[in-house]
N, C-alpha and C positions, 0 to 999 in steps of 0.2 A: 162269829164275826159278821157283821153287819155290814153293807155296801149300799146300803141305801138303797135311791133310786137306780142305780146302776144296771146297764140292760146286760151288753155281756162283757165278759173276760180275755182275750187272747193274746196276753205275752204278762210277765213278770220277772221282775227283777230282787235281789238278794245282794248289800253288800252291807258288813259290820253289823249283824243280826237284825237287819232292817230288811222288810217287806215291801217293794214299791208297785201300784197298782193303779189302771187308770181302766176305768171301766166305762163304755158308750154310756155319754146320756149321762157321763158325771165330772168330777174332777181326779187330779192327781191327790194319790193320799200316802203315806209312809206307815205301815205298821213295824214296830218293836219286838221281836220275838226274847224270851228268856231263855236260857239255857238251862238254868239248874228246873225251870218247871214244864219245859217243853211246850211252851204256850206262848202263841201271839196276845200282846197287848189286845184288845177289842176294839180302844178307843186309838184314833190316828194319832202319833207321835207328833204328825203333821202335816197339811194339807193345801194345797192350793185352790185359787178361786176360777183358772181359767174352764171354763165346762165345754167339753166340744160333744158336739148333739149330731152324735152319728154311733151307729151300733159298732161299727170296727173302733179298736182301741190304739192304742198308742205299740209301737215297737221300742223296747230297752238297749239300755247298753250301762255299764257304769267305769268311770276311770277314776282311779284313784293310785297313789301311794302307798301301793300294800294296803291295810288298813287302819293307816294313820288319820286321825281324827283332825276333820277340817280340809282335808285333800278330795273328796268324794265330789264325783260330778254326774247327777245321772244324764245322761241323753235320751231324748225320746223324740222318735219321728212318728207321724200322724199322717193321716191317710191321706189330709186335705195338702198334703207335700208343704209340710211344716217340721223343720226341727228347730227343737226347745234344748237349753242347758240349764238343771235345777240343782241348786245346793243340794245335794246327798245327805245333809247332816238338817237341812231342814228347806224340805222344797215348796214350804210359800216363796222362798225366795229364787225366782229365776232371775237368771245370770246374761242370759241371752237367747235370743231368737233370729233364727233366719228372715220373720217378715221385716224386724225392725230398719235391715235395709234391703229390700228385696231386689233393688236394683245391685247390687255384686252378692248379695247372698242367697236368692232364691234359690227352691229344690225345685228340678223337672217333676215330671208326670215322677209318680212313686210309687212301686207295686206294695200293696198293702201284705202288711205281716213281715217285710223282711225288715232283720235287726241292723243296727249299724254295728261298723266295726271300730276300736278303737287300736294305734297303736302308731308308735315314735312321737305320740304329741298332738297327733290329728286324728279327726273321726272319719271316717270314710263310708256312703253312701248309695247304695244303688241305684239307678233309677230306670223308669220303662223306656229313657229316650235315648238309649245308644250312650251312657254316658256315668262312669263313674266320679261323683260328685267329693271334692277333698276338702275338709273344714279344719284351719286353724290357725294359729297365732296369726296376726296381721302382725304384729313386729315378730321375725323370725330370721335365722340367718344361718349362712354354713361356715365352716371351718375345715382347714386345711392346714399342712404344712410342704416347706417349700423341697424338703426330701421324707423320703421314708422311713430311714434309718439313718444317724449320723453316732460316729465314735468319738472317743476320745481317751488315752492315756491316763493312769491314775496320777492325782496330783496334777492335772491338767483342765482347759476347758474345750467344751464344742458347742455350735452355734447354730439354730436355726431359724427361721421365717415362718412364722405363723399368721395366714390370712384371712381376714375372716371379712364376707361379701354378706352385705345386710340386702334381703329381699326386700324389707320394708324398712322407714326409717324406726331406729332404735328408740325404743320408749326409753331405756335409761341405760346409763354405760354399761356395755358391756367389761366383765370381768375375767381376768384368764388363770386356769392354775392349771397344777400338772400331778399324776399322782405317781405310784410305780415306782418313785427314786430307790434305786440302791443306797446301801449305809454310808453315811458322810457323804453325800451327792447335795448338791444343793440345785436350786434350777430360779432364775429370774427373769421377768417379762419388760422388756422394755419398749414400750412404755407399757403397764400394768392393766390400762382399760381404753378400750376404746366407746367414742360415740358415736360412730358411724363405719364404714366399710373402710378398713385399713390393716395393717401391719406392722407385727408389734416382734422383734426378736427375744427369741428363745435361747438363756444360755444354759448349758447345762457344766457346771462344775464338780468336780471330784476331789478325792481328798489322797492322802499315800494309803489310807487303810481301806479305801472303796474296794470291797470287789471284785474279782475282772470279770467277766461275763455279759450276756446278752439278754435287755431286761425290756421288758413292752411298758413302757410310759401310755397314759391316758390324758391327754390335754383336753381339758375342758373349758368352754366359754359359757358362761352365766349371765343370760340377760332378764331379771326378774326373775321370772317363775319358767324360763323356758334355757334347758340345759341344750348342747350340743356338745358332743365329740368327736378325739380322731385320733389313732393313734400310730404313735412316734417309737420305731426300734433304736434302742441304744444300749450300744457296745462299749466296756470299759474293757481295756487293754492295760499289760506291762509295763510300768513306768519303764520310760527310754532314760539311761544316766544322763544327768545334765552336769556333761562336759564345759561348755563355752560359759564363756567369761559374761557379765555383763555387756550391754553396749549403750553407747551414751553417743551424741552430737553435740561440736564447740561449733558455732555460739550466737547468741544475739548480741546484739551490743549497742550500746548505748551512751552517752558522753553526758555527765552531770558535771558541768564547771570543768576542774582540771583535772575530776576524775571519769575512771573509764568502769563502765557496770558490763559485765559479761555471763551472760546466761547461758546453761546449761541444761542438759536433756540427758536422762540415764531410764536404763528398763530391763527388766531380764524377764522374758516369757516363759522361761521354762520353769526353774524351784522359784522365784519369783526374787526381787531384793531385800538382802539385811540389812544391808548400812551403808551408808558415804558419809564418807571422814575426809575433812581436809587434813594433811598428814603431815603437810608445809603450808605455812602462812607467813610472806615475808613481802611488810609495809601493804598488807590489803586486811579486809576485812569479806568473811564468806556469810551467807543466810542459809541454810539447809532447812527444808520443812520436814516434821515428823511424818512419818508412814507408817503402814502397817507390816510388820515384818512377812515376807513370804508374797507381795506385791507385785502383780506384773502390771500395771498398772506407769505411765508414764509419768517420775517425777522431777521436776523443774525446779533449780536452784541457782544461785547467784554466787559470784565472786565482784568487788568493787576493789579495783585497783588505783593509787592514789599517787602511781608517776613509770619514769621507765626502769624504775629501781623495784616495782610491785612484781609479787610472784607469788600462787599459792599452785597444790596438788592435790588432787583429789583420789581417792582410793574407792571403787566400787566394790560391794560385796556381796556374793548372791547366798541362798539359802543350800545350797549343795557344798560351800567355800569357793568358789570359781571365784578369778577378783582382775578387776581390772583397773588403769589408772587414766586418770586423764592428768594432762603434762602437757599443758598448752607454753607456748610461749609468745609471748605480745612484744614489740615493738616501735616507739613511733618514731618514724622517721622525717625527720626537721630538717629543710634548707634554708640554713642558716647565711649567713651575707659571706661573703668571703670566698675560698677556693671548697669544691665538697668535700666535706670528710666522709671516711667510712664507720658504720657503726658494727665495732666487733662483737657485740655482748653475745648473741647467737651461739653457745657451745654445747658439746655435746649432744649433738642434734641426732636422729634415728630416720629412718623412713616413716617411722608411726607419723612424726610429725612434718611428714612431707607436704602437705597441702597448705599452700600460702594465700590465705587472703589478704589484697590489699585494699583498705578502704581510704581513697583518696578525700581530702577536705576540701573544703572551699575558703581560701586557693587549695589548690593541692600540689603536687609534682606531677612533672611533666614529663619523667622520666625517672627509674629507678634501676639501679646497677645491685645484683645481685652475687655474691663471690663466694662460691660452694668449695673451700678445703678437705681435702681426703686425704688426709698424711702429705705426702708430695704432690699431689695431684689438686688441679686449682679446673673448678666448671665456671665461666661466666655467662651471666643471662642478663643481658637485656629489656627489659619492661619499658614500652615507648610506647609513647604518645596518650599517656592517662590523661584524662579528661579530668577537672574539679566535678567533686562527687559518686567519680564514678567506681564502681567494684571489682575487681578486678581478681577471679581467681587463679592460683597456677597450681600445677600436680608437678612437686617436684620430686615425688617418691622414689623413682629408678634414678636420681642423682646421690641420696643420702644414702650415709653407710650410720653404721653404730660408730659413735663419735666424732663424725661431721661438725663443722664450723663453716658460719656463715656470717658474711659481712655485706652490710646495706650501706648504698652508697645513695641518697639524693642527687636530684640533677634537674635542672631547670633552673627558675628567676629563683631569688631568695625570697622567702617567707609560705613555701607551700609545705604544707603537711600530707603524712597517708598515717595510719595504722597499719601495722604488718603483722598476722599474727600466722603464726607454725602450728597447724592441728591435722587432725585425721581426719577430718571431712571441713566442710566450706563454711564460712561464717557469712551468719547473715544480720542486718544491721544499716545505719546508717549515721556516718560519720558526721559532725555539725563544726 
């Protein structure tokens, strides 16, 4: 093997049966070694043109991918306090050098013959001036999450905070995934990538067959060619019986012409929902949107009622059979000319549907008489001084029994209107 002019020798490098050598007084060259004949190629595989004219050689290092083809980087530092990065797979081509900007990447004074170090990404340097010298990614960044370990119940989800602080601005989105999952685990990033310093939540979901046990996740962020991680303990636990019923919220509400639109909220966080059925339908019309069975997930649906004779019921049903109903009752009450009537229709009323909202019109009343029967027993309430448009809740829960009746009485000028409607939480909306 021939080195040409070459004065001396001192350091060499070896990666993927390749010989790299840089000799005083010449250039960078790559010899090919064979395996099956035990013999270097003679002639360079491949060479560079840069020639440094000094008898001390270059010091090695080589990073690569195991020895995946196309990943090879050799590094070589030079005496004149130079380092060089050359394609491994063919070093006419360098990749980069310290002088190209010497102002943020110059080497200090550099004791000749010592090697660099490779390792997490960066090459690391010694120098004679009190100072270890750290080379790498100008776009680089770390990752973190916002606990150490989070759990979660089979058939359940858990949540966490993934941060990640860009040192430098991101050359291209970054990308997040996670590995580690236990069986029927699934895990999603919201949002999926970032392009600069932020946070992105981490859910991790389970299934009834995950499982239980404590499993070490690996979340990783991918920006180009530059990996980072960090990881995440997660505990699957016992599914807990999901006893409770669905829960749902009455209402928005809304007034098209002479009819009355009233929207809905249901959800069950634990086996998630199977269905809502309306169960009664009497003079309305309902909209249900399809979902996915097993759903925790909050879905929103409509009843349109078409006078004070409208009525429908809804039936929740979760994935365990838990079931719950909603059984709102609506009525508007009209001041009519003449002396006030009371409005009976209110019957068989419960504590469920103790909470009364009144949505005043414009006009509205100015007063509304409310008369709560218990078998023999009569509660009256008072509602004074409602304003046109204004809302008006009341908790009349500790007055209702199972079988309650209730009668609304108007009171003020004639011609003002409210809505009154009987539900288990407070309706919101606004009357026209």
């Amino acid at each position: 093997m021939s080195f040409d002019g070459c004065d001396q020798i001192f350091d060499l490098a070896f990666w993927n049966n390749t010989l790299y050598v840089w000799g005083g007084h010449d250039v960078l060259r790559a010899y090919t070694f064979s395996p099956s004949t035990k013999n270097f190629n003679t002639t360079p595989a491949s060479k560079n043109t840069i020639q440094f004219n000094m008898k001390y050689t270059a010091s090695f290092a080589v990073s690569a991918n195991g020895t995946a083809s196309g990943t090879g980087i050799l590094w070589a530092v030079l005496p004149d306090s130079s380092v060089h990065a050359f394609n491994a797979s063919n070093v006419a081509s360098e990749l980069w050098n310290s002088k190209q900007n010497s102002a943020r990447d110059a080497l200090p004074s550099y004791p000749k013959f010592t090697e660099p170090t490779v390792a997490n990404g960066r090459v690391y340097v010694a120098t004679h001036s009190n100072q270890l010298v750290v080379y790498g990614f100008l776009s680089d960044f770390t990752l973190s999450t916002s606990a150490a370990s989070v759990t979660a119940s089979q058939n359940a989800a858990a949540t966490v905070t993934v941060d990640v602080t860009a040192l430098k601005s991101l050359s291209v989105p970054l990308t997040l995934s996670v590995s580690g999952l236990p069986a029927g685990a699934q895990a999603t990033f919201s949002p999926s990538s970032l392009s600069a310093s932020g946070a992105s939540t981490l859910t991790l979901k389970t299934s009834s067959s995950t499982p239980t046990g404590t499993y070490n996740l690996i979340v990783t962020g991918t920006e180009g060619n530059i990996r980072r991680t960090t990881n995440l303990s997660f505990t699957v636990t016992t599914a807990t019986p999901d006893t409770t019923p669905p829960q749902w919220t009455c209402c928005t509400y809304t007034q098209q012409g002479s009819d009355y639109v009233l929207g809905y909220s249901a959800w069950d966080t634990q086996s998630g929902l199977k269905s809502i059925q309306a169960i009664q339908v009497v003079n309305a019309t309902v909209s249900i949107p399809s979902f996915k069975v097993g759903t925790t997930s909050t879905v929103n649906f409509t009843e349109t009622e078409t006078g004070t004779s409208s009525y429908a019921e809804f039936q929740l049903t979760d994935v365990a059979g838990n079931s719950a109903y909603i059984d709102p009752i609506v009525m508007e009450a009209d001041r009519a000319k003449g002396q006030p009537l009371g409005l009976d229709a209110l019957k068989n009323l419960s504590p469920e549907l103790g909470v009364v909202t009144i949505l005043n019109g414009t006009p509205g009343l100015k007063n509304l008489r409310i008369e709560i029967t218990n078998g023999p027993n009569v509660t009256h309430i008072e509602v004074a001084g409602l304003k046109d448009g204004e809302t008006r809740v009341l908790d009349l829960t500790s007055d209702l029994q199972t079988g309650s009746a209730a009668t609304l009485t108007p009171l003020g000028k004639p011609g003002g209107k409210a809505l009154c409607v009987f539900a288990s939480s407070a309706m919101t909306g606004s009357p026209q």
